[in-house]
VOPAGU-2260 file (C-alpha; in pm, 1 decimal, decimal comma):
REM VOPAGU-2260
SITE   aa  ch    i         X         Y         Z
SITE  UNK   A    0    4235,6    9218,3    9758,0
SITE  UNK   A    1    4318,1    9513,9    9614,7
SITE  UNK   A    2    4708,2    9627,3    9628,9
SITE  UNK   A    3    4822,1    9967,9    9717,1
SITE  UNK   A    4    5200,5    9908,5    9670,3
SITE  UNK   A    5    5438,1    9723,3    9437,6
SITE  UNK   A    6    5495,1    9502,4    9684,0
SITE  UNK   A    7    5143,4    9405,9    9751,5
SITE  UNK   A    8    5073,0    9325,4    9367,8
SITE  UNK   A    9    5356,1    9097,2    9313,2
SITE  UNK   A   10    5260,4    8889,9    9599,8
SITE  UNK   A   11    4920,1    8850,2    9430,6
SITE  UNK   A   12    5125,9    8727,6    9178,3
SITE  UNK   A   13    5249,8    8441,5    9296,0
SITE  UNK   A   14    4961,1    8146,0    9199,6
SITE  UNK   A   15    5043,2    8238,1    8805,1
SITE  UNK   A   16    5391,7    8247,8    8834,5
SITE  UNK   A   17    5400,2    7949,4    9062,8
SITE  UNK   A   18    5158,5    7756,3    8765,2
SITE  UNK   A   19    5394,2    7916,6    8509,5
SITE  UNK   A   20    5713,7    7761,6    8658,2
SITE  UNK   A   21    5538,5    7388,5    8690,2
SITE  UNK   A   22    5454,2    7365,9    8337,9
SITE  UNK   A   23    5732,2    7531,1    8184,7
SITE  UNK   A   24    6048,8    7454,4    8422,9
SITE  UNK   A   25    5959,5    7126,7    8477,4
SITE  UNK   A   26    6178,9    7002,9    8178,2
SITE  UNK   A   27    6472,0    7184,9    8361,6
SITE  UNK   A   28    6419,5    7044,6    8654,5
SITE  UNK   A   29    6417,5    6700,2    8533,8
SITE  UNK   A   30    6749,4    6735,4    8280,8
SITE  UNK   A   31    6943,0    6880,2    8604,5
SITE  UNK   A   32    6825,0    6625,8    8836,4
SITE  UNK   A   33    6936,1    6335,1    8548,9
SITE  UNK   A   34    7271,1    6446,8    8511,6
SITE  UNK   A   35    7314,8    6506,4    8890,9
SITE  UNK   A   36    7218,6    6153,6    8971,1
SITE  UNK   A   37    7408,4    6004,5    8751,2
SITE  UNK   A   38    7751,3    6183,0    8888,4
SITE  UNK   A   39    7610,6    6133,9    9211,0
SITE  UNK   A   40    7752,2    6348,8    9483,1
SITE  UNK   A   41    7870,5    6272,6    9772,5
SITE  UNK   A   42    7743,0    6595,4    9915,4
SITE  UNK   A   43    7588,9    6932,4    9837,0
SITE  UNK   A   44    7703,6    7296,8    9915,6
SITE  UNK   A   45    7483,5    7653,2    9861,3
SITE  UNK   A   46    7615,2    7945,7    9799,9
SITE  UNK   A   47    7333,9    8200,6    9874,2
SITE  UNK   A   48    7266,8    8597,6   10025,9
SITE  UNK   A   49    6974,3    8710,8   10137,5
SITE  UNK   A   50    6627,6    8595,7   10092,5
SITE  UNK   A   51    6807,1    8367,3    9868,6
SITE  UNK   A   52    7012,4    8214,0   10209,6
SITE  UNK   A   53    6633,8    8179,4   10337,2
SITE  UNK   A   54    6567,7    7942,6   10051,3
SITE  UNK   A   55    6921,8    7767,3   10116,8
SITE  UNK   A   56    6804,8    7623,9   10449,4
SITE  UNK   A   57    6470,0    7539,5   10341,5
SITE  UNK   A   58    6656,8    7288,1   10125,4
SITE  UNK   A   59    6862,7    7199,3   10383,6
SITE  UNK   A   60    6589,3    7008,4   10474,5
SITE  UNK   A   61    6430,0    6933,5   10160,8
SITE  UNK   A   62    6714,1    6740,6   10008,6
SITE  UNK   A   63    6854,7    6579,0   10333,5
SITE  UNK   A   64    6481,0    6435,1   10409,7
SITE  UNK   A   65    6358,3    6367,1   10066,8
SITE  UNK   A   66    6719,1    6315,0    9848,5
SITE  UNK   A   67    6854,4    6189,8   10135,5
SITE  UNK   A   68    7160,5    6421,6   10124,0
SITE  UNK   A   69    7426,5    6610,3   10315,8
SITE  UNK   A   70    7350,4    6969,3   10261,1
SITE  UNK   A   71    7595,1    7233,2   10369,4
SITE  UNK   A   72    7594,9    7640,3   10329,3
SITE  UNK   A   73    7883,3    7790,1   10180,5
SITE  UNK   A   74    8102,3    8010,6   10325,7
SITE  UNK   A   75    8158,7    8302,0   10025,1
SITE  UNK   A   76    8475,4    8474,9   10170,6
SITE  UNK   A   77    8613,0    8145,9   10207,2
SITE  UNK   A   78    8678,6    8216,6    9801,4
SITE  UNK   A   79    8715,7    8543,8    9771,2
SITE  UNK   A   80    8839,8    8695,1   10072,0
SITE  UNK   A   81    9091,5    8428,6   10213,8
SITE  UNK   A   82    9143,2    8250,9    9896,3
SITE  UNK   A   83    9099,7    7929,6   10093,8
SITE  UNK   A   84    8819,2    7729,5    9889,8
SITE  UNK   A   85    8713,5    7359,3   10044,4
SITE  UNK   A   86    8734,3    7036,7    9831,7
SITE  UNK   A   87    8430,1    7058,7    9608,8
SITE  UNK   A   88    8543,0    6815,9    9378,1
SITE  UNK   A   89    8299,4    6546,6    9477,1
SITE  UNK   A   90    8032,4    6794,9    9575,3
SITE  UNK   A   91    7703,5    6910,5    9337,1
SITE  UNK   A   92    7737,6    7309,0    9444,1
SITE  UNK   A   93    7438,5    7475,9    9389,9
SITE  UNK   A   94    7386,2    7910,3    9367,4
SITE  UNK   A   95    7080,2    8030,1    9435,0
SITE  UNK   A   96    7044,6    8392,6    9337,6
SITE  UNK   A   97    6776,0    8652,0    9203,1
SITE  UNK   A   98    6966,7    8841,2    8966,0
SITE  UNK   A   99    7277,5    8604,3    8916,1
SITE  UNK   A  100    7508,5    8907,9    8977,6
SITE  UNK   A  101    7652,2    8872,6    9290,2
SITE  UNK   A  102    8022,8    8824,4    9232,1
SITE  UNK   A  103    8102,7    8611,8    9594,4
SITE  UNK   A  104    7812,0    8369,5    9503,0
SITE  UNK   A  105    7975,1    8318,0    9145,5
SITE  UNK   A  106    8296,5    8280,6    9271,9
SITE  UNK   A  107    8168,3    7974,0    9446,4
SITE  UNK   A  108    8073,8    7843,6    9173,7
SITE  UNK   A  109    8392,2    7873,7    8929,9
SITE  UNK   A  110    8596,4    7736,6    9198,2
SITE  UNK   A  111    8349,7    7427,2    9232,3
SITE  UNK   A  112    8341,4    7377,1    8794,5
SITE  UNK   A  113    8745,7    7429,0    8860,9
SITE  UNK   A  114    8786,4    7155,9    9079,7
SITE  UNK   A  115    8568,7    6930,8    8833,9
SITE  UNK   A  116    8212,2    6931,7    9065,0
SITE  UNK   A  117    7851,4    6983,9    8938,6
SITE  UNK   A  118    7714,4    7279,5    8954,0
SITE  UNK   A  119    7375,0    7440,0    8958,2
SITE  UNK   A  120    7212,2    7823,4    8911,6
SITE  UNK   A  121    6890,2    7876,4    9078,0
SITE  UNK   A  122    6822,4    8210,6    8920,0
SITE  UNK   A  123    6543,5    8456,8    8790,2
SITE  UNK   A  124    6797,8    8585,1    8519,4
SITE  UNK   A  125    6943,8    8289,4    8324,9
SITE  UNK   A  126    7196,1    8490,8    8099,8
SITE  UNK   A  127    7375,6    8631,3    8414,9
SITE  UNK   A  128    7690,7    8548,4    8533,3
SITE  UNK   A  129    7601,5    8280,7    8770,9
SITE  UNK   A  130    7432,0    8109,0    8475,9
SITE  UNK   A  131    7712,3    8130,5    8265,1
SITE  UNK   A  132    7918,6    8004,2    8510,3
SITE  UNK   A  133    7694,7    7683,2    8598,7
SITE  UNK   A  134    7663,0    7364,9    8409,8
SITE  UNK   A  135    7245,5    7360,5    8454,1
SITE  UNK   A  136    7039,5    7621,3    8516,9
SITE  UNK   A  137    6679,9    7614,2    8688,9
SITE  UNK   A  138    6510,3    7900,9    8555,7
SITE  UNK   A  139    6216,7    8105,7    8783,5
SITE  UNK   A  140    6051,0    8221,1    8556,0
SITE  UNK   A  141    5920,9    8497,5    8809,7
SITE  UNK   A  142    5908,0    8791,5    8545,2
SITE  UNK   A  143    6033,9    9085,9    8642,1
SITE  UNK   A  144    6005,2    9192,2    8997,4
SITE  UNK   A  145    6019,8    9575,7    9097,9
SITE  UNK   A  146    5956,3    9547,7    9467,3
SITE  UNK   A  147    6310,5    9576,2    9633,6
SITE  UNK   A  148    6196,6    9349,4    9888,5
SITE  UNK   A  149    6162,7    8967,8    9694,9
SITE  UNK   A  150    5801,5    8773,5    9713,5
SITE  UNK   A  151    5727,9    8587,8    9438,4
SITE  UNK   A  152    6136,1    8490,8    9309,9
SITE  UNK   A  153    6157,0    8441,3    9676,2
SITE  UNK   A  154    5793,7    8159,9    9610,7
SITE  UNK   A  155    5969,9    8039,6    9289,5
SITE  UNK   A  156    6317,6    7967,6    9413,2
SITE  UNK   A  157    6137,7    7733,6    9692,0
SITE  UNK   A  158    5936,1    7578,6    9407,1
SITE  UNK   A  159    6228,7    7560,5    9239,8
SITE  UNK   A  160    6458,3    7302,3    9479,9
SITE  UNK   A  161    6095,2    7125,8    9517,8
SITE  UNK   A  162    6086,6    7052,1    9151,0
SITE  UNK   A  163    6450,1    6928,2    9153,5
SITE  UNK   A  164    6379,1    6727,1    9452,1
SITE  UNK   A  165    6098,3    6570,9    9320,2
SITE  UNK   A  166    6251,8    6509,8    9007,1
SITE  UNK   A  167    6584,3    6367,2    9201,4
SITE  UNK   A  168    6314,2    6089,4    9412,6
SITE  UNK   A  169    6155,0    6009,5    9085,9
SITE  UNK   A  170    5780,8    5984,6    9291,4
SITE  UNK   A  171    5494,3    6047,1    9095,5
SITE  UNK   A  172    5317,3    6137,7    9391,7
SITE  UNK   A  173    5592,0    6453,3    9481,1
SITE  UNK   A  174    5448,2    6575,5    9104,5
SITE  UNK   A  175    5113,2    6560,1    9177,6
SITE  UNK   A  176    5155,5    6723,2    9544,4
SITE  UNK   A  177    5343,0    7009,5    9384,8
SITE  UNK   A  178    5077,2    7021,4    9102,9
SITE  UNK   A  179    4825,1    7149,2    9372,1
SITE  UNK   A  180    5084,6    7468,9    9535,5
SITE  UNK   A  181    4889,2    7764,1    9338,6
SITE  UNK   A  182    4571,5    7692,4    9461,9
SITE  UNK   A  183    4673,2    7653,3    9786,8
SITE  UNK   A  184    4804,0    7991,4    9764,7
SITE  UNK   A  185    4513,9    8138,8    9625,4
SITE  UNK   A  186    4354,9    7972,6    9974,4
SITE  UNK   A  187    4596,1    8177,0   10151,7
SITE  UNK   A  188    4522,5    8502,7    9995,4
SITE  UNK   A  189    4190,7    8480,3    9980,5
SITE  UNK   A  190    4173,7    8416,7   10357,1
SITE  UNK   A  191    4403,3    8684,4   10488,1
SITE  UNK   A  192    4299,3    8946,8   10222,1
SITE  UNK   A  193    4300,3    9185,0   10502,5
SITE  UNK   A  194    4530,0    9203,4   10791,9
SITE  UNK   A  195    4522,4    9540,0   10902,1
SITE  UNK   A  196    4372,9    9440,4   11272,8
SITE  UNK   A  197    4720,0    9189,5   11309,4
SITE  UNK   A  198    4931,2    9481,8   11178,5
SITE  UNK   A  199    4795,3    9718,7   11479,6
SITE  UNK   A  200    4889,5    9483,6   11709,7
SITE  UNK   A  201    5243,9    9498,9   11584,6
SITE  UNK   A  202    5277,3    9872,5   11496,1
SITE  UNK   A  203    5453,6   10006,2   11823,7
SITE  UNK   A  204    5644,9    9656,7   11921,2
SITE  UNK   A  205    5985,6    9775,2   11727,5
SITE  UNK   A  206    6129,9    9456,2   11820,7
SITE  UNK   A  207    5999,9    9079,9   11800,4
SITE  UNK   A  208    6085,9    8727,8   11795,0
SITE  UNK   A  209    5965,6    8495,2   11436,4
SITE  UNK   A  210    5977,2    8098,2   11543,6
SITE  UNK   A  211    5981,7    7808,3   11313,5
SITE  UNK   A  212    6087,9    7442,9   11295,8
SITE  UNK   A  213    6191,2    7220,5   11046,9
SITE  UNK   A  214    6081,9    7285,1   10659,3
SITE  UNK   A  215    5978,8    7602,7   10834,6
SITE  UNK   A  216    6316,2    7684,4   10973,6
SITE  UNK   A  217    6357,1    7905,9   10651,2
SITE  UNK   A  218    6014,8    8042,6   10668,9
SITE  UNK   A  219    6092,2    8256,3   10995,1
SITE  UNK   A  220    6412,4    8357,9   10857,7
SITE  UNK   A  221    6195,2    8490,0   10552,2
SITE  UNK   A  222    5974,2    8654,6   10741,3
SITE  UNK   A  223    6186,5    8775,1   11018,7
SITE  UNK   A  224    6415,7    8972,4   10654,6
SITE  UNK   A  225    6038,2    9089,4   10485,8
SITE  UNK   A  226    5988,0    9242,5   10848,9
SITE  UNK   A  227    6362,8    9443,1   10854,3
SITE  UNK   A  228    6337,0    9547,6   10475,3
SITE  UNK   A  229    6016,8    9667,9   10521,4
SITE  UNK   A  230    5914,9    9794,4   10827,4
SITE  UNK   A  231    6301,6    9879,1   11021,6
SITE  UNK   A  232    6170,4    9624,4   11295,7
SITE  UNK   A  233    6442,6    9440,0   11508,8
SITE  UNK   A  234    6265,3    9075,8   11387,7
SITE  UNK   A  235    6471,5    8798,4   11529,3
SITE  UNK   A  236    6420,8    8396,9   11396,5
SITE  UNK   A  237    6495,2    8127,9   11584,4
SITE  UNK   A  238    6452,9    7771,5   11569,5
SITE  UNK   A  239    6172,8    7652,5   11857,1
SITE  UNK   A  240    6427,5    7420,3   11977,5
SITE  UNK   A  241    6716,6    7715,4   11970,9
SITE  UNK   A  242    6511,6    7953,2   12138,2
SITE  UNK   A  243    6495,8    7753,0   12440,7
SITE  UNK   A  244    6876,5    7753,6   12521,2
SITE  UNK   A  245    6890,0    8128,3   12588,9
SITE  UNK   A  246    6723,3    8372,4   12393,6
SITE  UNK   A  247    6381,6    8263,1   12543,5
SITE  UNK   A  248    6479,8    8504,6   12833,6
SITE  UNK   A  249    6410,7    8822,4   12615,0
SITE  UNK   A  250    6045,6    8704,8   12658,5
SITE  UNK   A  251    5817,8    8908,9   12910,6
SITE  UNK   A  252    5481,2    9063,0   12897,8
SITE  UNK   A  253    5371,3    9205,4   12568,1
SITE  UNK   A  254    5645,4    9099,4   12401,0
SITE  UNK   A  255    5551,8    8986,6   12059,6
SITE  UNK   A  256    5611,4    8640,8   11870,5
SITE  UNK   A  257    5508,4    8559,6   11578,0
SITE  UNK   A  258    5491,5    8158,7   11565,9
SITE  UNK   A  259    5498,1    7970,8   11228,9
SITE  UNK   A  260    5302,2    7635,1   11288,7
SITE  UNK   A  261    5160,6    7425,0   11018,1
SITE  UNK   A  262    5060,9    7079,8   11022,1
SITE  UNK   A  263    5357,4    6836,8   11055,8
SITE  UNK   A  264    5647,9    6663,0   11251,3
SITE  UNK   A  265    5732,1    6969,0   11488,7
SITE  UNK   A  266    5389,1    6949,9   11622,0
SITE  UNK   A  267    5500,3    6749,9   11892,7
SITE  UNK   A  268    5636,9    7103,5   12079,4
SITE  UNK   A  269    5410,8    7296,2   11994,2
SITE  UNK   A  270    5168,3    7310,2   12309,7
SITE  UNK   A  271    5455,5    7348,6   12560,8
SITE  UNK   A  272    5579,9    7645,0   12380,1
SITE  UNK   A  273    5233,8    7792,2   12365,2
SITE  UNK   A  274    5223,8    7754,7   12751,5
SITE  UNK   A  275    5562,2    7886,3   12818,9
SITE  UNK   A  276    5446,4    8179,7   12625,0
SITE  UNK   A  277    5134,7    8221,9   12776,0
SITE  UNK   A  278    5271,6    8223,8   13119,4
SITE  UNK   A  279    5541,8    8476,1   13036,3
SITE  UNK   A  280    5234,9    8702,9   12883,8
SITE  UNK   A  281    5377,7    8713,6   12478,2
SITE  UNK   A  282    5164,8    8913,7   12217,3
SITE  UNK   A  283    5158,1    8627,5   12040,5
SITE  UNK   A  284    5059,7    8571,4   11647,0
SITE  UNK   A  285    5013,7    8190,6   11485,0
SITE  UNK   A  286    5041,6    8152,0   11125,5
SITE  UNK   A  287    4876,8    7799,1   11125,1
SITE  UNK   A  288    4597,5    7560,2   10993,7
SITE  UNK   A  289    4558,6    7405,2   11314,8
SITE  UNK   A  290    4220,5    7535,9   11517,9
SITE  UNK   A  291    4414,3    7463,7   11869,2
SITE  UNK   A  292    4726,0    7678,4   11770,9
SITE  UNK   A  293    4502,7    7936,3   11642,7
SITE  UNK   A  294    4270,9    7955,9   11913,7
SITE  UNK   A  295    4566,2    8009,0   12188,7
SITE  UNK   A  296    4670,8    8288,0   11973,0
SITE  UNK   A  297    4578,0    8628,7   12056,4
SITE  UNK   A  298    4611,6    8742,7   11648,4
SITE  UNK   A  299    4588,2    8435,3   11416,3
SITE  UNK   A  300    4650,4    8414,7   10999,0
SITE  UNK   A  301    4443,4    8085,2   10920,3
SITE  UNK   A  302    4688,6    7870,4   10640,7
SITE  UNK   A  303    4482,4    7600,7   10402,8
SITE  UNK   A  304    4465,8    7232,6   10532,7
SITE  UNK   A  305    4589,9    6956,8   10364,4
SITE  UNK   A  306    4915,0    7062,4   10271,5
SITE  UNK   A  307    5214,2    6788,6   10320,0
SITE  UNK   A  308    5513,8    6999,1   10537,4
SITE  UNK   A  309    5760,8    6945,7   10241,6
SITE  UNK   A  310    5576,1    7223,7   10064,5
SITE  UNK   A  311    5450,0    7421,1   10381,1
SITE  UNK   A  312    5719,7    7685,6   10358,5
SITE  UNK   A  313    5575,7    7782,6    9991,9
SITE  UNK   A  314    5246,0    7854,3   10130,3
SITE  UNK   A  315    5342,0    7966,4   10508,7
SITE  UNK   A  316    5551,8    8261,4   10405,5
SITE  UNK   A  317    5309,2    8420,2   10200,1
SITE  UNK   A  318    5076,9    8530,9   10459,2
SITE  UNK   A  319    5424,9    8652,2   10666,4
SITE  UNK   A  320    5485,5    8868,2   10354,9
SITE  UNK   A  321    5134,2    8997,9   10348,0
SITE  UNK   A  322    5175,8    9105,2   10690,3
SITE  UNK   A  323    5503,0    9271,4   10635,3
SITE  UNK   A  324    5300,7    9508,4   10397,6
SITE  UNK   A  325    5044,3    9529,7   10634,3
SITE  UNK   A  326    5268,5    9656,0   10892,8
SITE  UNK   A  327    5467,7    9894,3   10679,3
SITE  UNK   A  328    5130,4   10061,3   10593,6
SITE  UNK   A  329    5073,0   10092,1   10920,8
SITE  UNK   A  330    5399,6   10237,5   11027,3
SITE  UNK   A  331    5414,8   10454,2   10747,1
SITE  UNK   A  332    5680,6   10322,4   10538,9
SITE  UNK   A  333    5692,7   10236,0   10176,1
SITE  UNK   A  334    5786,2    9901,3   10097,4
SITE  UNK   A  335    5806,3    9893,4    9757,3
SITE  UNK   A  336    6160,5   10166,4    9847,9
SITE  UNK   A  337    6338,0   10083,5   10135,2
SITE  UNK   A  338    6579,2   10288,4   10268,4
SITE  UNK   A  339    6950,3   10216,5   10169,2
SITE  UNK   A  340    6871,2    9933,6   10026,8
SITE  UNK   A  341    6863,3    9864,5    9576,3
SITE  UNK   A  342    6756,4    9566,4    9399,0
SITE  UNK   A  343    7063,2    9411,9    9304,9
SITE  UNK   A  344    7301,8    9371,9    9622,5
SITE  UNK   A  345    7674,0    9320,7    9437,2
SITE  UNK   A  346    7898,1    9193,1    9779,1
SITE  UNK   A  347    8225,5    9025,1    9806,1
């Protein structure tokens, strides 16, 4: 594949930055997830913004099914704006943030060190702010990204909470799944080097729905952002489960969905939803490894088999990001600049 933005080439990216941050964060990972476990908290709060939130809830999940704890996202004006922080005194508080900079998600942060917590930076820059305000940091590693829209600190912050994770169970076979993320996402760009014919599909909806379930709760989210940053689309994400109390209704012929469905545990709803949306006449896109979902799809992106659901959103939203440049292209936007928006978002 050969890139024609910004964008494009830093999602290429990804399967050496991903390799980079195994072999050299990996030390990180482990010295964090020592100390945590031996303070042992009795719960966890993120502060996050952004794509950044996206990779919150993915370890929502992550650390409540694996770590086997209570995971809660912070409320930022809760500390700045009403000056009314929780008790974070037993809590390990983690930020998760790109640049580091943003002053709400550091101000999460100093209140949790203040009340005598743990706390954690998740962060591409570790001499910013949020760093300096954390007692361990977790490095990306990402390089520099131009592209205001994030891809691959986006790939690396997931990677990130999967390498803490894995170094919190203490299973060498976590290590050795992990070990085998780059190629998987060389499978996926090899395989979808070309989505133009899905983008032309898309190119007049406007407005459109992005599903996922579990581990892939985040992924739609992700997506769902790529598709407003880059393209000015109305992209909604919902949960499967969510859409069916109420927001289902918006569906009628034409409509487009774009359905995140990898191998896994939300499986088991997956064919009903497929024939709800066939009867109501969706324009329907799967982003999935399985040949049934596919097939019931009128546009499909093909994912690589064998990969376990923990790590699914890692590989699943790289084909969503693909097709947010796809569609831009085809809308005639430029996502490497989009409008009103700058790399570093500084809120309150």
């Amino acid at each position: 594949m050969e890139p024609r933005t910004q964008f494009e080439r830093e999602i290429l990216e990804q399967p050496s930055v991903l390799q980079r941050l195994l072999v050299e964060g990996r030390n990180a990972a482990e010295e964090a997830a020592a100390a945590i476990k031996q303070w042992g908290p009795e719960f966890v709060l993120i502060a996050a913004r952004g794509s950044s939130d996206n990779a919150a809830r993915y370890a929502q999940y992550l650390l409540g099914a694996h770590n086997h704890l209570a995971v809660a996202l912070a409320v930022p004006s809760l500390f700045t704006l009403y000056e009314a922080p929780p008790n974070l005194s037993r809590a390990l508080t983690i930020g998760i943030s790109q640049s580091g900079q943003s002053p709400d998600i550091v101000s999460v942060l100093a209140e949790a060190h203040r009340q005598g917590g743990v706390t954690l930076a998740v962060t591409n820059e570790p001499t910013s702010p949020l760093s300096d305000t954390s007692d361990h940091t977790l490095p990306l590693l990402a390089g520099v990204e131009q592209a205001v829209a994030a891809t691959k600190t986006y790939t690396t912050e997931l990677l990130a909470l999967a390498m803490l994770s894995a170094a919190l169970e203490d299973k060498p076979e976590r290590w050795a799944e992990l070990e085998r993320v780059p190629g998987w996402l060389n499978q996926v760009l090899e395989k979808n080097a070309n989505l133009e014919a899905q983008a032309a599909c898309f190119r007049d909806a406007q407005k459109l729905i992005v599903l996922g379930r579990g581990f892939n709760y985040s992924t739609a989210f992700e997506i769902a952002l790529k598709l407003k940053e880059t393209s000015y689309f109305i992209a909604e994400p919902y949960s499967v489960a969510d859409l069916l109390h109420g927001p289902v209704a918006m569906i009628d012929r034409g409509f487009p969905v774009i359905l995140i469905a990898p191998s896994g545990q939300t499986q088991a709803d997956v064919p009903a939803l497929l024939t709800l949306l066939e009867a109501r006449g969706a324009e329907l896109l799967a982003i999935s490894d399985l040949p049934d979902v596919l097939a019931r799809a009128k546009s499909r992106i093909e994912l690589p088999t064998g990969v376990p659901e923990w790590l699914s959103p890692i590989v699943a939203v790289v084909p969503g990001q693909l097709f947010a440049g796809a569609l831009a292209i085809a809308t005639g936007q430029n996502p490497d600049q989009p409008r009103g928006l700058s790399k570093v978002t500084r809120t309150r």
